[in-house]
C-alpha positions in Angstrom: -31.3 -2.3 48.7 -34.0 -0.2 47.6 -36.9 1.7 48.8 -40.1 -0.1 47.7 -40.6 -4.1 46.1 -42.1 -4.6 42.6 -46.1 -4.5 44.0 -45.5 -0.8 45.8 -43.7 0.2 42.5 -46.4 -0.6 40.4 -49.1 0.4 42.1 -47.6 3.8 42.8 -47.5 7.0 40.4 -44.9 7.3 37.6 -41.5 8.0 37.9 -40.4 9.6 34.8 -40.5 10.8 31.2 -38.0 8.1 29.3 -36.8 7.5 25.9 -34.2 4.8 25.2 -32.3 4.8 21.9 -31.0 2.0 20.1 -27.1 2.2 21.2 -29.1 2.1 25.1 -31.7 -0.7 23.7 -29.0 -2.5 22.6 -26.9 -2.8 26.0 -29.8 -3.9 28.0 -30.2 -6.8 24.7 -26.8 -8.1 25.5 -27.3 -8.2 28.8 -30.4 -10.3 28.4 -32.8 -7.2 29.8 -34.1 -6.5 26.2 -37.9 -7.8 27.5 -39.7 -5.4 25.3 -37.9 -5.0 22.1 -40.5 -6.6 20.3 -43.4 -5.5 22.6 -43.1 -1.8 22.2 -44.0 0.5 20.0 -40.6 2.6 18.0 -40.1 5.7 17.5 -38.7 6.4 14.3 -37.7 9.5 14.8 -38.6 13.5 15.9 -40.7 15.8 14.5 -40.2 19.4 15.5 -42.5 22.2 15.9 -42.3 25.9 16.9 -45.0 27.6 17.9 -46.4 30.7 18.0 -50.4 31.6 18.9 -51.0 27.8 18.0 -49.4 28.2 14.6 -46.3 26.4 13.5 -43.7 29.0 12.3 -41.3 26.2 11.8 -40.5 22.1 11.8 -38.8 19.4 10.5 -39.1 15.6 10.7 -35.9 13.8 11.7 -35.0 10.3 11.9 -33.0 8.1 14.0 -30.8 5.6 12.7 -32.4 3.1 14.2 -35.6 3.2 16.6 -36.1 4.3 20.3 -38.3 3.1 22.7 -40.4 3.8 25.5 -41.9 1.6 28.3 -43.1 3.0 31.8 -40.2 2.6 34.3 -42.6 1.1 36.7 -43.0 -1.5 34.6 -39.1 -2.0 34.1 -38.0 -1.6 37.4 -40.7 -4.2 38.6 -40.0 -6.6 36.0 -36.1 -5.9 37.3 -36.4 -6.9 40.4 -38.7 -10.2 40.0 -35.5 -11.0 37.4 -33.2 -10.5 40.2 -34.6 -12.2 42.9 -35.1 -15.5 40.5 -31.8 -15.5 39.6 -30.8 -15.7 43.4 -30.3 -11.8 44.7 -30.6 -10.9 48.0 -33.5 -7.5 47.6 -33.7 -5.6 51.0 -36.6 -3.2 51.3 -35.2 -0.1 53.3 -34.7 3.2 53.5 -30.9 3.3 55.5 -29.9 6.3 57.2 -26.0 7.3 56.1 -24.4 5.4 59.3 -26.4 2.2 58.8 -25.4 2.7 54.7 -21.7 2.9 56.6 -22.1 0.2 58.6 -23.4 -2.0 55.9 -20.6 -1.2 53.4 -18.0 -2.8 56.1 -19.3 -6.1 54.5 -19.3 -5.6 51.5 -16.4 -5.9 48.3 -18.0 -2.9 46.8 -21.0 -0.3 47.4 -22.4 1.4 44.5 -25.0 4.1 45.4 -27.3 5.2 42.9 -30.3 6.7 44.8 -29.4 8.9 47.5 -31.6 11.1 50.3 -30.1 14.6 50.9 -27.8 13.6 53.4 -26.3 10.5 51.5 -25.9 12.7 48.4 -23.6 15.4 50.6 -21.5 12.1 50.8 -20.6 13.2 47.3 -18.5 16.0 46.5 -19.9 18.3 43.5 -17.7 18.8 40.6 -15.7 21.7 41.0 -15.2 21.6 36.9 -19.3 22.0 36.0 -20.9 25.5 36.4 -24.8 24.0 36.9 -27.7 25.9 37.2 -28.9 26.9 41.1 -32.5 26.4 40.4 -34.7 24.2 37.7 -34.7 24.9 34.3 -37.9 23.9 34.0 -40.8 23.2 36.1 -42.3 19.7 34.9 -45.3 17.6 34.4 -45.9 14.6 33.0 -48.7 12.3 32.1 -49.3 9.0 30.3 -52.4 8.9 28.0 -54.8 6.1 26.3 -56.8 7.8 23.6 -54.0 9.8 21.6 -54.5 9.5 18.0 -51.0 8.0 16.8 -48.8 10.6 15.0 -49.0 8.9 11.4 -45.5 8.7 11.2 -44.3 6.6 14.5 -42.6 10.2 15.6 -42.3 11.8 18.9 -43.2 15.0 18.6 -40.8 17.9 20.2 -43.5 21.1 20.1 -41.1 24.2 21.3 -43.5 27.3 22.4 -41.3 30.5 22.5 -41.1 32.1 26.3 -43.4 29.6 27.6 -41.4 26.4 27.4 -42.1 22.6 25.5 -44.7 20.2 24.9 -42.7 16.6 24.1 -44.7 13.4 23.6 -44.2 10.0 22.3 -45.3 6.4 22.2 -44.3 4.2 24.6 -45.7 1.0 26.7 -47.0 0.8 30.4 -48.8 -2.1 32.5 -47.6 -4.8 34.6 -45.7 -7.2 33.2 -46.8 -9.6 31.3 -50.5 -7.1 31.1 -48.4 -4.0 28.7 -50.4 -1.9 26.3 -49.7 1.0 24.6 -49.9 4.8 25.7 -48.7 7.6 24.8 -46.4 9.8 27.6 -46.4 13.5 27.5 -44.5 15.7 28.9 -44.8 19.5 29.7 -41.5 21.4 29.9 -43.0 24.9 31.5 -40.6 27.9 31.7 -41.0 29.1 35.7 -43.4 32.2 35.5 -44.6 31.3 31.8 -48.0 30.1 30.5 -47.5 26.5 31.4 -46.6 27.1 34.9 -49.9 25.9 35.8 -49.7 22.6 37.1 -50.2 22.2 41.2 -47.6 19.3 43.0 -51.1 19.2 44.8 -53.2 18.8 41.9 -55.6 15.6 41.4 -55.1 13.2 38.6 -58.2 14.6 37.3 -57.2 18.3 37.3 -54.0 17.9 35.8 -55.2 15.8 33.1 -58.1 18.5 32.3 -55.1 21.3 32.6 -53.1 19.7 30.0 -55.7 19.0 27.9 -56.4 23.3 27.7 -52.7 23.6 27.3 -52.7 21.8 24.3 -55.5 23.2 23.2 -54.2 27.0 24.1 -50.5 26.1 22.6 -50.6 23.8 19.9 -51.2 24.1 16.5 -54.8 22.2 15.7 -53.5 19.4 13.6 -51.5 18.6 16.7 -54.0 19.4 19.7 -57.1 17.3 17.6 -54.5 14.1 18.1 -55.1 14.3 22.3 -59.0 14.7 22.2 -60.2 11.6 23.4 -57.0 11.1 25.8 -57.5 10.0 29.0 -55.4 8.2 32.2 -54.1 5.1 31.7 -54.2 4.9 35.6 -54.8 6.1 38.9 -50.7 6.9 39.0 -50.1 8.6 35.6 -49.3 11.9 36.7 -46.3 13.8 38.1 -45.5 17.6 38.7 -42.0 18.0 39.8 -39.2 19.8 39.0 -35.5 19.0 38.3 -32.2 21.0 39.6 -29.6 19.8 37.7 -26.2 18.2 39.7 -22.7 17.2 38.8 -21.7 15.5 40.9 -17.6 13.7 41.9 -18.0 9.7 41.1 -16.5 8.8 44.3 -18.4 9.6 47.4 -16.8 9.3 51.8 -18.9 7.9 54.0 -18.2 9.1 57.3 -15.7 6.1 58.2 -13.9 7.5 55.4 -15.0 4.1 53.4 -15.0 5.1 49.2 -18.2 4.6 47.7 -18.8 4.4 44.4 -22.3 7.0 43.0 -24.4 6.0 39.5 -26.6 7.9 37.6 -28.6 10.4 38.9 -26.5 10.6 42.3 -23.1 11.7 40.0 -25.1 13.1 36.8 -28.8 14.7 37.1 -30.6 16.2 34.0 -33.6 17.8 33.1 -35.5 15.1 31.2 -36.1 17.4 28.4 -33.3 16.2 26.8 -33.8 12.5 26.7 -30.8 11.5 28.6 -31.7 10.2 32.1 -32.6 6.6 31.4 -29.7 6.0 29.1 -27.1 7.6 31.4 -28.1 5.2 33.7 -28.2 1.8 31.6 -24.7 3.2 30.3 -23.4 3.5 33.4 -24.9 0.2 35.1 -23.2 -1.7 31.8 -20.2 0.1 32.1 -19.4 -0.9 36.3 -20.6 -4.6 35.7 -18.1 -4.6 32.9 -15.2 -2.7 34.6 -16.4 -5.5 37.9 -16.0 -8.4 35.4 -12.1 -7.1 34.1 -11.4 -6.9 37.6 -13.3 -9.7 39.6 -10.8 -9.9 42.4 -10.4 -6.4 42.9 -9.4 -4.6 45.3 -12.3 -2.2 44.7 -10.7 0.7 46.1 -10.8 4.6 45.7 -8.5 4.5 42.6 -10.7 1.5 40.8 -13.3 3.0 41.6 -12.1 6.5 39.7 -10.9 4.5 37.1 -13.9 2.6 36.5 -16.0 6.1 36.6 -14.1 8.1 34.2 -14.8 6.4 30.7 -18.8 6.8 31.5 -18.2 10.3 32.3 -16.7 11.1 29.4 -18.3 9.2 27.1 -21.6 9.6 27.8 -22.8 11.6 31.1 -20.6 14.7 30.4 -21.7 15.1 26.7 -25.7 14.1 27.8 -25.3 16.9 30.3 -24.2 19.8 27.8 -26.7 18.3 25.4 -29.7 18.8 27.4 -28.2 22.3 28.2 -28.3 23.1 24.9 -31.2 21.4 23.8 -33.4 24.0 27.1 -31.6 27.0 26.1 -29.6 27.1 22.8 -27.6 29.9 21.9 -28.6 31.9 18.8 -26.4 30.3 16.2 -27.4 26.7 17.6 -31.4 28.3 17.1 -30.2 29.4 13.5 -29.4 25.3 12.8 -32.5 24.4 14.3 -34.7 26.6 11.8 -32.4 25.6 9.0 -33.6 21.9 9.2 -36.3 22.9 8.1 -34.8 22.7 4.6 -31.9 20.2 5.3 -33.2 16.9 6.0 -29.4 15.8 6.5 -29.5 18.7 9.1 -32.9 17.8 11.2 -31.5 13.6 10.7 -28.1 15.2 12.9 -30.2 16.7 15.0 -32.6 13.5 16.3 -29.1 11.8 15.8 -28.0 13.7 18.9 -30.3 12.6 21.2 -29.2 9.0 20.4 -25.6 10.0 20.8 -25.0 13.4 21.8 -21.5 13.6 21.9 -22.1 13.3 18.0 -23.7 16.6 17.6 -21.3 18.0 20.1 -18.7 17.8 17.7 -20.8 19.2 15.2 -22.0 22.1 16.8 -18.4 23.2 18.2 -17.2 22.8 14.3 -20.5 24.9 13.4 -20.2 27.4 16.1 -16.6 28.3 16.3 
């Protein structure tokens, strides 16, 4: 059940910033969803800027293992669903209030939720273990370009501007399926109050494209700002301003029957995108429940299975993205220190872009390095 069919998604704005990385790419592979492996552009790795007056005072070029990828999530969620209604699934267009969700659950083995109104989501206890922030972290907007010169080196580019916030961009593929084409997907991480804190949730297309283009050329260095001279829309929906309060969230939520249900994503785990996590916490945790479903196809899917089934995707992966992208908006001094440092420690700037691949790797790392 879901709010809009493959036509409304695609012909409405985007959805999101999103890079997957290969441990991600490779999931969706296996489970036969790997449409665009060969079809989209990698990124190779990250190169890092910091900024000051539009001139670098530091960066480093790291590289991933193995390369990430990009493609529009209107693109995969409409491609998605077609996939699932050919193979036979039963796609209901609705938006159900919390009884009719109750009511509905009565018939079914197992409800997962993994988009949730307000009142859904208080179905879900928070997790009295996570301290999260009360407000955003950042104040967002994102847009998806033709007409970027290609950085040279198939890198995203990470450009952090002291007090002010981030400039992240990257590669990446949009278009209805079957129609793709390159773009490139930029993303403006603006500190609330700072210099760019300018974008309007009312704002045209047009004005927001025109205010990013002075951004960059205000902010960025000029090697970097000449790249997005010629950019332009890709379409009519290639703009978002939004912002994102983070939530932890309990696994298991009660309806009001008292029925278990079991949350996904960004119902149990919600991030700032500025660290790269959202779409792979969500593939991980889809591939994680359909395997834990598959050990246990009988069931009983109860309250404990379904605690059982949450806890190794917590751990694993949605716990350690979350302190990540924590760290990654506002790292403490010595964490800073590492980050300059790789300028001349390519070992150092490769574990760095390693993290955002697997970031309970650098975890480790940092709690060795910082202790």
């Amino acid at each position: 059940m879901t709010d809009r069919d493959a036509e409304a998604i695609l012909a409405g704005t985007v959805t999101s910033t999103q890079v997957k990385f290969s441990p991600t790419l490779d999931l969706e592979s296996g489970a036969g969803l790997g449409f665009w492996r060969t079809s989209a552009p990698n990124i190779e790795g990250i190169r890092f800027t910091m900024a000051i007056d539009r001139t670098a005072v530091a960066g480093w070029a790291g590289r991933f293992s193995r390369p990430a990828q990009s493609v529009d999530q209107r693109t995969v969620f409409a491609r998605c669903l077609d996939e699932f209604l050919a193979a036979g699934g039963d796609l209901r267009i609705a938006v159900p209030s919390v009884t009719e969700v109750d009511r509905a659950a009565a018939d079914y083995d197992l409800t997962v939720v993994t988009r949730a109104s307000r009142e859904l989501a208080a179905c879900f206890d928070n997790d009295p273990a996570w301290t999260v922030p009360a407000e955003p972290q950042r104040r967002l907007a994102v847009l998806y370009l033709d007409g970027v010169r290609p950085e040279p080196h198939h890198l995203g580019c990470y450009t952090a501007l002291p007090e002010h916030g981030e400039v992240i961009s990257y590669p990446g593929l949009t278009g209805r399926p079957g129609q793709e084409r390159r773009c490139e997907i930029v993303l403006f991480e603006a500190r609330p109050g700072g210099a760019l804190d300018v974008f309007d949730q009312h704002g045209t297309p047009s004005q927001r494209l025109r205010q990013a283009k002075q951004l960059i050329d205000q902010h960025l260095p000029a090697e970097l700002a000449e790249r997005y001279r010629d950019a332009e829309l890709t379409d009519a929906g290639a703009t978002l301003v939004g912002a994102v309060t983070p939530v932890m969230r309990r696994p298991v939520g009660t309806l009001p029957s008292g029925r278990p249900v079991l949350g996904g994503g960004d119902v149990v785990c919600r991030m700032d995108p500025g660290g790269a996590q959202g779409a792979n916490n969500a593939v991980q945790c889809a591939i994680r429940y359909a395997e834990a479903i598959l050990h246990h196809p009988g069931g009983p899917y109860d309250r404990d299975w379904m605690e059982w089934t949450a806890a190794p995707w917590l751990s694993a992966v949605a716990h350690p993205a979350a302190r990540w992208t924590a760290t990654v908006l506002d790292p403490p001094p010595a964490m800073r220190e590492m980050m300059l440092a790789a300028q001349h420690d390519s070992t150092l700037a490769d574990a760095f872009a390693a993290a955002f691949a697997r970031p309970s790797n650098l975890a480790r790392f940092t709690a060795d390095a910082l202790s």
